[in-house]
N, C-alpha and C positions, 0 to 999 in steps of 0.2 A: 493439460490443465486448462481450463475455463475461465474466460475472464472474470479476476472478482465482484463481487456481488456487492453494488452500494448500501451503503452501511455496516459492510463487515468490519473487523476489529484484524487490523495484523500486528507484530511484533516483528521489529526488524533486526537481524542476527548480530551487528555491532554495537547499534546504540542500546538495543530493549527497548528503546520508544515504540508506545502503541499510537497505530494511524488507522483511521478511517478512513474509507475509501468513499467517494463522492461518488466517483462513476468512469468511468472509459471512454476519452475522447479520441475524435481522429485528425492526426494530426493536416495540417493544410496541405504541405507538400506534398502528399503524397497518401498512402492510405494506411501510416503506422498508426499501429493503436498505444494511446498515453494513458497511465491508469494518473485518476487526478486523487489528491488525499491529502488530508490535516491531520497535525496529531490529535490523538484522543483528548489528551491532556489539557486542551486548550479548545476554547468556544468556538464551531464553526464560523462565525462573523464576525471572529477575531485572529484564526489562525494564518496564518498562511499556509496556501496550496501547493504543493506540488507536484510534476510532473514527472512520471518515469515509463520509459516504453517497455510496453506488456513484456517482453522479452525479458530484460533486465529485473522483473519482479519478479516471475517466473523462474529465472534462472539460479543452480545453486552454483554457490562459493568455497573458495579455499579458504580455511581456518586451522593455522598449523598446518596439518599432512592428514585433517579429513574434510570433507566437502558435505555443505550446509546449505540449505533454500535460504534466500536472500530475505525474505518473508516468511512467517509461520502465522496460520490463523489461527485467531486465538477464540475470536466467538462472532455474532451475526451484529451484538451491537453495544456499544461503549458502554462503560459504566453510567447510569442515570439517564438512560434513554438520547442523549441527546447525540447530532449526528451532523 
């Protein structure tokens, strides 16, 4: 998989909260890459960001006795255009 594409729309497999992806940083120490993101729900210049290495977005999970991507995208961009 490819890193997400800023302004895409994901849904996250425990909360349901939709997040927007800002964009792919790299991290200082070293050259991991951090995907950065707010939720949909909430105004870019109000959210707050967060940070999770590409890996861990990437990667699927256990839920009960079947295994789920940790992110699912939902679309290229939040409801009302905003990002």
């Amino acid at each position: 998989m490819s890193a997400p594409e800023p302004g895409s729309v994901w849904r996250h497999y425990r909360t349901g909260h939709r997040y927007v992806v800002v964009g792919v940083a790299i991290h200082t120490d070293g050259d991991a890459s951090l995907v950065i993101y707010h939720r949909a729900d909430q105004p870019q210049d109000m959210a707050p960001l967060w940070a999770r290495p590409l890996g861990e977005w990437e990667e699927s999970v256990s839920v009960g006795e079947a295994r789920t991507p940790r992110f699912v995208r939902l679309d290229t961009r939040p409801a009302g255009g905003a990002s």
